[in-house]
PDB file with SEQRES, HELIX, SHEET and CRYST1 records, atoms N, CA, C and O in Angstrom:
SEQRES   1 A   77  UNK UNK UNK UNK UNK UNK UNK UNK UNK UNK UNK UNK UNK          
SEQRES   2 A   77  UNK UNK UNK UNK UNK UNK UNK UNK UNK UNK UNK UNK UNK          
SEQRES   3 A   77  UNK UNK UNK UNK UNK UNK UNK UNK UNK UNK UNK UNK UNK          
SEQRES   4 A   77  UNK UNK UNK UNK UNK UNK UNK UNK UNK UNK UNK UNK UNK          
SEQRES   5 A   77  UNK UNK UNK UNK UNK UNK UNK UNK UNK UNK UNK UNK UNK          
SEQRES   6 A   77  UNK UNK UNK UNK UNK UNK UNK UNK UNK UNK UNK UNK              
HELIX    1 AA1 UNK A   10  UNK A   20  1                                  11    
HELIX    2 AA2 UNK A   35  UNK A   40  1                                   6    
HELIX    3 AA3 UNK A   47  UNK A   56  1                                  10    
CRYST1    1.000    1.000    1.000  90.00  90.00  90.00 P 1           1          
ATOM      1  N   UNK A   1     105.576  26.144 157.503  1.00  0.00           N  
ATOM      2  CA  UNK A   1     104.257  26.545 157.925  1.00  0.00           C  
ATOM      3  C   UNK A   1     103.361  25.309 158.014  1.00  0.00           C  
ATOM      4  O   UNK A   1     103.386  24.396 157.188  1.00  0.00           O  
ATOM      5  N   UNK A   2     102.677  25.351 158.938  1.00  0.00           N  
ATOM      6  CA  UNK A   2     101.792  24.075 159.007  1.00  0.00           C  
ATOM      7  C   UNK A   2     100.366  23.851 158.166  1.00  0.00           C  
ATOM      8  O   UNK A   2      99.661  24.797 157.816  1.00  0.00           O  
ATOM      9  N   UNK A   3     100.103  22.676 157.940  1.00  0.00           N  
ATOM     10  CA  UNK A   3      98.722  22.852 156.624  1.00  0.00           C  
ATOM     11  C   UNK A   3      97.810  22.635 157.346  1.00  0.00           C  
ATOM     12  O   UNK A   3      97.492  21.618 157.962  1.00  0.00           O  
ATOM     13  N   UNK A   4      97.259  23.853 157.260  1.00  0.00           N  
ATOM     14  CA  UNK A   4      95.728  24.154 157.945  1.00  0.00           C  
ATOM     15  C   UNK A   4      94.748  23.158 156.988  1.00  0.00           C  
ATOM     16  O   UNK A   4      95.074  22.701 155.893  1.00  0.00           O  
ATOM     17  N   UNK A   5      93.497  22.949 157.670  1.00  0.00           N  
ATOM     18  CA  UNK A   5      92.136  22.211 157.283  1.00  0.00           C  
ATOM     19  C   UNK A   5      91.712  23.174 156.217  1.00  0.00           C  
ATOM     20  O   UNK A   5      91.580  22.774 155.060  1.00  0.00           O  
ATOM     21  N   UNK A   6      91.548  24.106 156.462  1.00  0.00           N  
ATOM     22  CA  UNK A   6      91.282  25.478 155.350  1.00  0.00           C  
ATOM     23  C   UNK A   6      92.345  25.769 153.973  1.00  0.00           C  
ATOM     24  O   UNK A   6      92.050  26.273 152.889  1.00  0.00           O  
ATOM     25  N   UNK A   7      93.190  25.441 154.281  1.00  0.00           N  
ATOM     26  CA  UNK A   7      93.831  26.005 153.040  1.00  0.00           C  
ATOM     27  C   UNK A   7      94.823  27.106 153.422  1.00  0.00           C  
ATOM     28  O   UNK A   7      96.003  27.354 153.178  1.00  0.00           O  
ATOM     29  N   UNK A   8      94.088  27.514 153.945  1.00  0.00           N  
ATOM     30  CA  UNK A   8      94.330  29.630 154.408  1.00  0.00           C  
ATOM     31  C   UNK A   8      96.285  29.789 154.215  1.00  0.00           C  
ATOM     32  O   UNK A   8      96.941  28.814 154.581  1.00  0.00           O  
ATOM     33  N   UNK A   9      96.795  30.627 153.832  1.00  0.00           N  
ATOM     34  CA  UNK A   9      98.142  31.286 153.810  1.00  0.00           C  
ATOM     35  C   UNK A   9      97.499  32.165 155.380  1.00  0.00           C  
ATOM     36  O   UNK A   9      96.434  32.645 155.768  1.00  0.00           O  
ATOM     37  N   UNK A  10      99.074  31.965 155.958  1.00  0.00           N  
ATOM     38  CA  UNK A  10      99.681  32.930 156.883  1.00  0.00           C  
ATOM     39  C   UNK A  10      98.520  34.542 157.006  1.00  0.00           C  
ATOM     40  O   UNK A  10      97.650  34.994 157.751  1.00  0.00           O  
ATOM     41  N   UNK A  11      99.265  34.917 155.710  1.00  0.00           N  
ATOM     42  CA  UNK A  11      98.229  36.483 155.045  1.00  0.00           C  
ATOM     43  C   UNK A  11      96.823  36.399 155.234  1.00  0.00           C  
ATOM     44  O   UNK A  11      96.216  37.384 155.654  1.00  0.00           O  
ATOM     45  N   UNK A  12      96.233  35.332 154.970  1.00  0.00           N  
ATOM     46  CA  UNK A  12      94.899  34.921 155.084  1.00  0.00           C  
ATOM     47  C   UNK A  12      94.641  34.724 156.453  1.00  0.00           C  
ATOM     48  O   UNK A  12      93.455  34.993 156.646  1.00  0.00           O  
ATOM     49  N   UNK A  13      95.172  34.395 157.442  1.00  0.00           N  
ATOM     50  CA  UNK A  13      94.427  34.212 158.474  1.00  0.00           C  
ATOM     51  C   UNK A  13      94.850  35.567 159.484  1.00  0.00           C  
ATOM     52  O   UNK A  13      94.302  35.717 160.576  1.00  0.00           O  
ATOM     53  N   UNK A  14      95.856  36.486 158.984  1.00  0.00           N  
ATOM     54  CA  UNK A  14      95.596  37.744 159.421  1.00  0.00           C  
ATOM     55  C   UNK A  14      94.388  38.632 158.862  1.00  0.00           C  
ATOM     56  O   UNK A  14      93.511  39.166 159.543  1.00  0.00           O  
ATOM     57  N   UNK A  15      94.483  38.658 157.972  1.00  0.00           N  
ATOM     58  CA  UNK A  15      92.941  39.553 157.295  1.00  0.00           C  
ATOM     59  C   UNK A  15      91.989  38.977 157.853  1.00  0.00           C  
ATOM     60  O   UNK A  15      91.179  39.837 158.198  1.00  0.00           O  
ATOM     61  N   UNK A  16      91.361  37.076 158.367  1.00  0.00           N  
ATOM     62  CA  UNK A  16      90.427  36.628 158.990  1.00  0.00           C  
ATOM     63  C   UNK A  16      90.495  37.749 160.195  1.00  0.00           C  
ATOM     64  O   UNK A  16      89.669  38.630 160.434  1.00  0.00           O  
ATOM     65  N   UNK A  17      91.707  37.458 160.875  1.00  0.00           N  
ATOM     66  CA  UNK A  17      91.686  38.337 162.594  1.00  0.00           C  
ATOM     67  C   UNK A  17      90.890  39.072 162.384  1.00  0.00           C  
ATOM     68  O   UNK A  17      89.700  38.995 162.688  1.00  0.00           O  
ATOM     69  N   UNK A  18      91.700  40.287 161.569  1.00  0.00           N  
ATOM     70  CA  UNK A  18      91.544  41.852 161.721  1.00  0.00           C  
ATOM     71  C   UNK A  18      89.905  41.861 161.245  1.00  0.00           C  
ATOM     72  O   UNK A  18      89.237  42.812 161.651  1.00  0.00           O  
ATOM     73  N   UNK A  19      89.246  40.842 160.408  1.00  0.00           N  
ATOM     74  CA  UNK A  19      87.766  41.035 159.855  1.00  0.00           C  
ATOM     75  C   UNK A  19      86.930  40.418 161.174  1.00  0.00           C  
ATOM     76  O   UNK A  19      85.706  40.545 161.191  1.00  0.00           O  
ATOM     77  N   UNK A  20      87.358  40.005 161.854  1.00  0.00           N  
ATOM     78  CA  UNK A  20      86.206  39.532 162.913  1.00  0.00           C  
ATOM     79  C   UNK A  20      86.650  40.251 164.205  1.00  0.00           C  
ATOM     80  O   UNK A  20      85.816  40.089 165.096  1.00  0.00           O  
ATOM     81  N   UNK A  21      87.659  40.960 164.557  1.00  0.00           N  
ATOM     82  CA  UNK A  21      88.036  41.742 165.521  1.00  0.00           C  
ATOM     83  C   UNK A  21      86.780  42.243 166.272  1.00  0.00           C  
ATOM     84  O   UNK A  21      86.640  42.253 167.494  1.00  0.00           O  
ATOM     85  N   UNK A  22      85.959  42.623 165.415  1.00  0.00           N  
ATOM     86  CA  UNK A  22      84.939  43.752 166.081  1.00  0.00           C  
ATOM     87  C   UNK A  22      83.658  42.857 166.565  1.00  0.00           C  
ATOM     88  O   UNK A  22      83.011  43.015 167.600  1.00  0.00           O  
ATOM     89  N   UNK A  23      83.476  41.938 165.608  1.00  0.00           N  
ATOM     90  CA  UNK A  23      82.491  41.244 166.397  1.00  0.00           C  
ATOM     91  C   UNK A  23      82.745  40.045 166.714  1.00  0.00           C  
ATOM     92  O   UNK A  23      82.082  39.086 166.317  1.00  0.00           O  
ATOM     93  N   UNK A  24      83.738  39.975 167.468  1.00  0.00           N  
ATOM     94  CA  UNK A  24      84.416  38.882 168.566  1.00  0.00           C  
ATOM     95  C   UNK A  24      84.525  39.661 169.955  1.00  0.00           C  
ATOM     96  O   UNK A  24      84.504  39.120 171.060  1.00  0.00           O  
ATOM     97  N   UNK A  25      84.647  41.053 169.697  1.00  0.00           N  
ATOM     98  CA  UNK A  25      84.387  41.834 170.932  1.00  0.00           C  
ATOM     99  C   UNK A  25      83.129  41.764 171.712  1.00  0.00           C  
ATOM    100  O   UNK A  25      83.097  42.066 172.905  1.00  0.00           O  
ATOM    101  N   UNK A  26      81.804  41.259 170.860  1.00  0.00           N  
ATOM    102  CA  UNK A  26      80.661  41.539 170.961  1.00  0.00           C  
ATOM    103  C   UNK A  26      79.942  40.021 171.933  1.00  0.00           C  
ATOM    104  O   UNK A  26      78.751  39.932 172.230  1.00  0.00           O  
ATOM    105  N   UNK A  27      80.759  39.215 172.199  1.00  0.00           N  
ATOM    106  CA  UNK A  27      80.735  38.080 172.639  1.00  0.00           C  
ATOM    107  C   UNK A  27      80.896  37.005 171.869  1.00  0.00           C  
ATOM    108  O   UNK A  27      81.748  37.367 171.058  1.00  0.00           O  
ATOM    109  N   UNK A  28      80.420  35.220 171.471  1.00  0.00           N  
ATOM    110  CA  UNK A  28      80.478  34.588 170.745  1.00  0.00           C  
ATOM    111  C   UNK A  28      79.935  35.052 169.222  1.00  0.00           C  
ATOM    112  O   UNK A  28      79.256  36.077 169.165  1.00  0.00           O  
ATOM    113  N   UNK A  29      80.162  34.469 168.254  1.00  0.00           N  
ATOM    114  CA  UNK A  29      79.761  33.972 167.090  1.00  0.00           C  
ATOM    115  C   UNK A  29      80.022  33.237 166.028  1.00  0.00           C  
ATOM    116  O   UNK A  29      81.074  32.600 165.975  1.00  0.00           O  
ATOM    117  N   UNK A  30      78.952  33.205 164.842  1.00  0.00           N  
ATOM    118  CA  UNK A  30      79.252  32.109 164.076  1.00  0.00           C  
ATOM    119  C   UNK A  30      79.502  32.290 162.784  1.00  0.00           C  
ATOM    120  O   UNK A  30      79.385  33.438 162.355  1.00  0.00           O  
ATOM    121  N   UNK A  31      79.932  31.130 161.791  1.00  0.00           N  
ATOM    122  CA  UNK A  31      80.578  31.926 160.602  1.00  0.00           C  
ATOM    123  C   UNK A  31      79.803  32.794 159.751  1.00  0.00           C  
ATOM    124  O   UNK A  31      80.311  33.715 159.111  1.00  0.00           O  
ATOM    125  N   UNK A  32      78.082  32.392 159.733  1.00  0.00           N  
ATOM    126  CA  UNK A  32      77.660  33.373 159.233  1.00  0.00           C  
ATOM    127  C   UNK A  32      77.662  34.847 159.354  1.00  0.00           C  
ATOM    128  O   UNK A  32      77.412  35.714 158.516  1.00  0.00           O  
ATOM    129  N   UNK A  33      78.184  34.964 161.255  1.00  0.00           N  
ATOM    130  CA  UNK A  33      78.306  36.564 161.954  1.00  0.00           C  
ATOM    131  C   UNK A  33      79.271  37.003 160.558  1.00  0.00           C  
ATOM    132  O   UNK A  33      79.137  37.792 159.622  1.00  0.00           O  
ATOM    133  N   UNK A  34      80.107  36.203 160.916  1.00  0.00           N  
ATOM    134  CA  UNK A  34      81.765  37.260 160.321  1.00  0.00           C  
ATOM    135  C   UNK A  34      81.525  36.644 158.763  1.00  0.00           C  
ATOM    136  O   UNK A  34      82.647  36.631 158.258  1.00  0.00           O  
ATOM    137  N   UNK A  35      80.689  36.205 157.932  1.00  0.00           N  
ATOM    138  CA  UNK A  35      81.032  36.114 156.440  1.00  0.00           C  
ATOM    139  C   UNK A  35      80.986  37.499 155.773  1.00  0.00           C  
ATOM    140  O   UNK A  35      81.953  37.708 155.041  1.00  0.00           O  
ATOM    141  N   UNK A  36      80.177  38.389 155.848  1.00  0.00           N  
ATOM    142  CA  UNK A  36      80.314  39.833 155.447  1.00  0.00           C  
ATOM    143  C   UNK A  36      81.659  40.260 155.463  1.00  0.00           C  
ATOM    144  O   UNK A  36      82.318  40.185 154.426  1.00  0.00           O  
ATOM    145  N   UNK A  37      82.247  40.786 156.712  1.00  0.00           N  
ATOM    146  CA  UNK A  37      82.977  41.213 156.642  1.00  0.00           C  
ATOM    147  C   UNK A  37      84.687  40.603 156.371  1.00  0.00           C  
ATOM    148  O   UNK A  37      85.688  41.311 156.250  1.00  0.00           O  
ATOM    149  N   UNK A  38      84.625  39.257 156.331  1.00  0.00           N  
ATOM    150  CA  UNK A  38      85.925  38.402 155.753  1.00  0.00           C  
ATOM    151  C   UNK A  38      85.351  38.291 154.086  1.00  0.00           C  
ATOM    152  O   UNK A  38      86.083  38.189 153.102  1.00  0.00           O  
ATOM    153  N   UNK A  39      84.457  38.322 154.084  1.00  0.00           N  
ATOM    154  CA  UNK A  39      84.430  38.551 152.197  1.00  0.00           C  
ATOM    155  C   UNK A  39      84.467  39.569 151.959  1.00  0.00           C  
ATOM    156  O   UNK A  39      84.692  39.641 150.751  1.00  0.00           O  
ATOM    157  N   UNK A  40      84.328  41.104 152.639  1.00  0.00           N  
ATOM    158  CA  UNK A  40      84.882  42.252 152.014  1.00  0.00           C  
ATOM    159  C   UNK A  40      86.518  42.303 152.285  1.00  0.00           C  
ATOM    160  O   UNK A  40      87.374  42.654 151.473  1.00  0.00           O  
ATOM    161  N   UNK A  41      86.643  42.020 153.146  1.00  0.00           N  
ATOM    162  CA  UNK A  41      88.238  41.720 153.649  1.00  0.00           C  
ATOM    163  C   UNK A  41      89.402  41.019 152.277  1.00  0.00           C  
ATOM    164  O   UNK A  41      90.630  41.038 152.195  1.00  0.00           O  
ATOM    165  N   UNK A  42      88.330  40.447 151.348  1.00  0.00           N  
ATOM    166  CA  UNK A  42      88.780  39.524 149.772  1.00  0.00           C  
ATOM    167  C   UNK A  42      89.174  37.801 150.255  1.00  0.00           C  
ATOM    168  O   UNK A  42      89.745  36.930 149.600  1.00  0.00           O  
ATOM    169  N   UNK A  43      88.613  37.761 151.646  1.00  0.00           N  
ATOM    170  CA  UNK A  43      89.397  36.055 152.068  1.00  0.00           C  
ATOM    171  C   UNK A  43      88.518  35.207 151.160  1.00  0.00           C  
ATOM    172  O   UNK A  43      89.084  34.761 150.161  1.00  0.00           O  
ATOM    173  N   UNK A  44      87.253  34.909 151.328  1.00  0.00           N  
ATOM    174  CA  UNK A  44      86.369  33.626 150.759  1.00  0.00           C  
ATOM    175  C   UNK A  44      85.125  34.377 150.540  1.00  0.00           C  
ATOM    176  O   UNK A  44      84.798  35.523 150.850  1.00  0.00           O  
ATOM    177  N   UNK A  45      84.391  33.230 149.794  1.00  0.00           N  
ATOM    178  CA  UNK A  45      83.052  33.492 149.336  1.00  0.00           C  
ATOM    179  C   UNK A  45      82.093  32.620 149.691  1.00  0.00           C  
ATOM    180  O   UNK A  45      81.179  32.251 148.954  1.00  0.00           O  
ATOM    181  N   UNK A  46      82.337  32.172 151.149  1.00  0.00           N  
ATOM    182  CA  UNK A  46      81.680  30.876 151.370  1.00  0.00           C  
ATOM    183  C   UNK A  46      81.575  30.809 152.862  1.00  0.00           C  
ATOM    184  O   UNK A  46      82.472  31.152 153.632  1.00  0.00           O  
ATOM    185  N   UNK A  47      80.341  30.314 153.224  1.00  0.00           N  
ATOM    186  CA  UNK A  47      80.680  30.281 154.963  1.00  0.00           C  
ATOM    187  C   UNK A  47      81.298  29.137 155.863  1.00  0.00           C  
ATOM    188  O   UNK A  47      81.781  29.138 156.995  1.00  0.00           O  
ATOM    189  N   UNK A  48      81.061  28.025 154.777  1.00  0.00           N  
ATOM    190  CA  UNK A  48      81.929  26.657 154.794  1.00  0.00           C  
ATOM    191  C   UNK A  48      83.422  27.222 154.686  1.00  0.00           C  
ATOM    192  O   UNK A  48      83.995  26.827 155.702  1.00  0.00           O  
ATOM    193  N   UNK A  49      83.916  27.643 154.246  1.00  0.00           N  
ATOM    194  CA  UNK A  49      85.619  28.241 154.265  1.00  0.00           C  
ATOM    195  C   UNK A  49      85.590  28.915 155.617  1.00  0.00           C  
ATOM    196  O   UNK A  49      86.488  28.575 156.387  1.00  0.00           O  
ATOM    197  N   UNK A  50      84.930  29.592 155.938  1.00  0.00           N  
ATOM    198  CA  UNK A  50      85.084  30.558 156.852  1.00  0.00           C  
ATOM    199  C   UNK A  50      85.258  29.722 157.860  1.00  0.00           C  
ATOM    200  O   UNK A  50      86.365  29.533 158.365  1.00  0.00           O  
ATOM    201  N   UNK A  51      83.931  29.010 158.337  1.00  0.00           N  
ATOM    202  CA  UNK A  51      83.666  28.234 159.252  1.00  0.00           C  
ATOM    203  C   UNK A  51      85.230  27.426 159.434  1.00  0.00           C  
ATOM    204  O   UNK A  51      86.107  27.647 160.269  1.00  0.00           O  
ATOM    205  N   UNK A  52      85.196  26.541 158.451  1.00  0.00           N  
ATOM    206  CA  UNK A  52      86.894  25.611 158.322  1.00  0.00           C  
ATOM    207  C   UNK A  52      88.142  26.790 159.053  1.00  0.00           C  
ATOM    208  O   UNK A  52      89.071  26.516 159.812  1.00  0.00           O  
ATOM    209  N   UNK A  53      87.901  27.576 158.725  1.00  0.00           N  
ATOM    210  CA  UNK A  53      89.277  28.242 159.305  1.00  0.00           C  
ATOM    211  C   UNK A  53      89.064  28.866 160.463  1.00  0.00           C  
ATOM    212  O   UNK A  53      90.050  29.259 161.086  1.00  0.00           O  
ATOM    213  N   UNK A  54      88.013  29.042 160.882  1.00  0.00           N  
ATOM    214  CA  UNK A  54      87.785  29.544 162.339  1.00  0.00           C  
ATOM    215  C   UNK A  54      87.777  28.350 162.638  1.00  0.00           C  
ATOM    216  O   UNK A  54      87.581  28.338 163.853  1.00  0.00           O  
ATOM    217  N   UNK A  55      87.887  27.123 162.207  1.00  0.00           N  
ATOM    218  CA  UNK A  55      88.030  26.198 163.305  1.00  0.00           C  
ATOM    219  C   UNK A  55      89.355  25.853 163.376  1.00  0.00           C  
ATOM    220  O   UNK A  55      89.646  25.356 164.464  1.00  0.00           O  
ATOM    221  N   UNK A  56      90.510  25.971 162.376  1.00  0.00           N  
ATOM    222  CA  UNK A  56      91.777  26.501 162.352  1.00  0.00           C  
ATOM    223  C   UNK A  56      91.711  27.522 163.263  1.00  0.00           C  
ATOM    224  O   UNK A  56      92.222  27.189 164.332  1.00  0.00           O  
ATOM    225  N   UNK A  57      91.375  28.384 163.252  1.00  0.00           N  
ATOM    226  CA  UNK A  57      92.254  29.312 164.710  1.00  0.00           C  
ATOM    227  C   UNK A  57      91.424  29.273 166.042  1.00  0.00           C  
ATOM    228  O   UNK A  57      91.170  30.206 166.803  1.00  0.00           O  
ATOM    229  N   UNK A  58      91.067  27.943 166.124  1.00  0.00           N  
ATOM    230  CA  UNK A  58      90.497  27.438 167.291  1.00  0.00           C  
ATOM    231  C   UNK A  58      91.411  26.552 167.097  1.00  0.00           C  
ATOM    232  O   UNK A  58      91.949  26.878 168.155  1.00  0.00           O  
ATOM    233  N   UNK A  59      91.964  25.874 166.785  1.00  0.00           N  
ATOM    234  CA  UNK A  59      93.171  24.837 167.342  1.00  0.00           C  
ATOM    235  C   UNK A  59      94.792  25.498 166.788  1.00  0.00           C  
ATOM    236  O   UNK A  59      95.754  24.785 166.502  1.00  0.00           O  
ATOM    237  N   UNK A  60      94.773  26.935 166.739  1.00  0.00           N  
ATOM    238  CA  UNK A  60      95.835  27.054 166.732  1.00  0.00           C  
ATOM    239  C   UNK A  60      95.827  28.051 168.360  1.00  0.00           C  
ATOM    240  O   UNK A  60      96.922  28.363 168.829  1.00  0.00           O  
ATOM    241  N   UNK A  61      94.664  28.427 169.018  1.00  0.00           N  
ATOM    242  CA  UNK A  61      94.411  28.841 170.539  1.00  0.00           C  
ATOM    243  C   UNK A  61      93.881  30.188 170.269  1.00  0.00           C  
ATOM    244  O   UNK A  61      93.623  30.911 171.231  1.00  0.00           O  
ATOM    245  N   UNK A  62      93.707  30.571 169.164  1.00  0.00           N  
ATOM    246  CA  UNK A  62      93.094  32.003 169.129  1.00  0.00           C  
ATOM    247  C   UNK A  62      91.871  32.373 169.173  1.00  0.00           C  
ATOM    248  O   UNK A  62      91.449  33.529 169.188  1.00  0.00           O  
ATOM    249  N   UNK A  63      91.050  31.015 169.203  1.00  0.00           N  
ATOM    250  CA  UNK A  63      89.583  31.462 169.154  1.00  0.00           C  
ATOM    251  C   UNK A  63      89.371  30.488 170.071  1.00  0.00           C  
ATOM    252  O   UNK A  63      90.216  29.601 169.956  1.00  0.00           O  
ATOM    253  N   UNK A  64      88.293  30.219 171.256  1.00  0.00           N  
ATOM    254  CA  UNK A  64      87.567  28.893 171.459  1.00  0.00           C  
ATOM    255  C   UNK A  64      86.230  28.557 171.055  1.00  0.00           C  
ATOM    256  O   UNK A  64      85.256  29.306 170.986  1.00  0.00           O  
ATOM    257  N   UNK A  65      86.323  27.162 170.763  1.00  0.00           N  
ATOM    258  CA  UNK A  65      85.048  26.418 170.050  1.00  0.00           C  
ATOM    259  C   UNK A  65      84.310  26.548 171.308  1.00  0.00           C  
ATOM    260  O   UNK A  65      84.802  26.554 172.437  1.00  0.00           O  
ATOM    261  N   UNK A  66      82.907  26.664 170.946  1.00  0.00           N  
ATOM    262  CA  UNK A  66      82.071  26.437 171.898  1.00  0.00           C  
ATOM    263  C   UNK A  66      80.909  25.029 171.499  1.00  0.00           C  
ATOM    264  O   UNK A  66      80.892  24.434 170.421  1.00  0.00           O  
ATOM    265  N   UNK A  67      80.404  24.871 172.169  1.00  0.00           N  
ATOM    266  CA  UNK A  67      79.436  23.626 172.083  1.00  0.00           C  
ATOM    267  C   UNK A  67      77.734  24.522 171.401  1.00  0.00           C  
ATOM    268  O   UNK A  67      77.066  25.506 171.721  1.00  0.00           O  
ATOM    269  N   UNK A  68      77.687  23.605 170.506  1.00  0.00           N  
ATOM    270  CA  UNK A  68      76.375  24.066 170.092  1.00  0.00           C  
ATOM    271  C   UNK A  68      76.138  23.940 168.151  1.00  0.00           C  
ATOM    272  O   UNK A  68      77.187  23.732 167.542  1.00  0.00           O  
ATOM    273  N   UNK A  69      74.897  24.056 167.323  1.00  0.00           N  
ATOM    274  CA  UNK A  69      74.604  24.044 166.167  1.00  0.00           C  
ATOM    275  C   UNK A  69      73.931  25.162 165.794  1.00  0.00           C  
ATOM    276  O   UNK A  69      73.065  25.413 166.632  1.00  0.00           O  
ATOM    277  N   UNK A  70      73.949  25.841 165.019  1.00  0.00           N  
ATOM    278  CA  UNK A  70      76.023  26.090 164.382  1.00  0.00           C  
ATOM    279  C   UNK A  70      76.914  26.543 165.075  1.00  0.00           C  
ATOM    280  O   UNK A  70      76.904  27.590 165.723  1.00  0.00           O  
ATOM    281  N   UNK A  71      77.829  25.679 164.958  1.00  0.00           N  
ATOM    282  CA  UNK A  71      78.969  25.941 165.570  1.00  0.00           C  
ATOM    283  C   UNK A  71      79.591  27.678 165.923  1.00  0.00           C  
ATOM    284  O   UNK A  71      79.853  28.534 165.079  1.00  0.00           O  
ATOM    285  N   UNK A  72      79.706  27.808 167.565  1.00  0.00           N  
ATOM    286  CA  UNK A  72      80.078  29.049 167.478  1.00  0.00           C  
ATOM    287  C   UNK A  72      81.905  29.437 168.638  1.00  0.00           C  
ATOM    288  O   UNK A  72      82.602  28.835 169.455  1.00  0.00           O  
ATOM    289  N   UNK A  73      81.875  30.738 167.965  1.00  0.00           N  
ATOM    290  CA  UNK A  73      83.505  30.460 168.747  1.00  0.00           C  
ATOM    291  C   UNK A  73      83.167  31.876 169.508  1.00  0.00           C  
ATOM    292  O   UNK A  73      82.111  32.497 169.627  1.00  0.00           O  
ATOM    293  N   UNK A  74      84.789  32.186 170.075  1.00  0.00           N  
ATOM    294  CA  UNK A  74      84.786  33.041 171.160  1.00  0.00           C  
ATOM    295  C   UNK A  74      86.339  33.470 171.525  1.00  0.00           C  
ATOM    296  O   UNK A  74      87.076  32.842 172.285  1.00  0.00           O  
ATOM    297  N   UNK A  75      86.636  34.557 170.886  1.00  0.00           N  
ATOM    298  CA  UNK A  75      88.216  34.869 171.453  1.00  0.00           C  
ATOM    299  C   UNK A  75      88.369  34.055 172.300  1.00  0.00           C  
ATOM    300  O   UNK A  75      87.491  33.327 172.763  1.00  0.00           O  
ATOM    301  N   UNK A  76      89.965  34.098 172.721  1.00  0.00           N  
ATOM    302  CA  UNK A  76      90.579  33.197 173.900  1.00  0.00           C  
ATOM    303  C   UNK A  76      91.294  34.354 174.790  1.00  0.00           C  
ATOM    304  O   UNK A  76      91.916  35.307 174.321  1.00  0.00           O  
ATOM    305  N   UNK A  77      91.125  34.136 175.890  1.00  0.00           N  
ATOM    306  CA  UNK A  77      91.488  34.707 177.123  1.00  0.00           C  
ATOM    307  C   UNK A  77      91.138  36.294 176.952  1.00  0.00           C  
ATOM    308  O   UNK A  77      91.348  37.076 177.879  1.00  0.00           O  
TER     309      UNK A  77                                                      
END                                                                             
């Protein structure tokens, strides 16, 4: 398995998916959008973690980075 910037296990960055699913539908956002619901999900307690691993599944092709402060992403295709 490859070592993510985050830390995150495999397990962990499925529970990320499935916790931002709904508002990744909704167009872009940022880690503060999805910290609620990836900390009820049990991933992190932090939006710095969050953030780090959404930028992990922006270079693994599942999310794209977009340009801007704070940083925001955007499903891919």
């Amino acid at each position: 398995m490859p070592h993510y910037r985050s830390g995150f296990s495999e397990e962990d960055f499925d529970r990320l998916k499935a916790a931002i699913a709904a508002i990744a539908e909704d167009g872009p956002f940022d880690a503060n959008d999805v910290l609620a619901p990836v900390v009820q999900a049990g991933i992190t307690n932090n939006a710095g973690d969050v953030a780090t691993a959404l930028g992990d599944l922006a270079d693994l092709g599942y999310l794209n980075s977009l340009e801007g402060d704070p940083p925001r992403w955007e499903r891919s295709g």
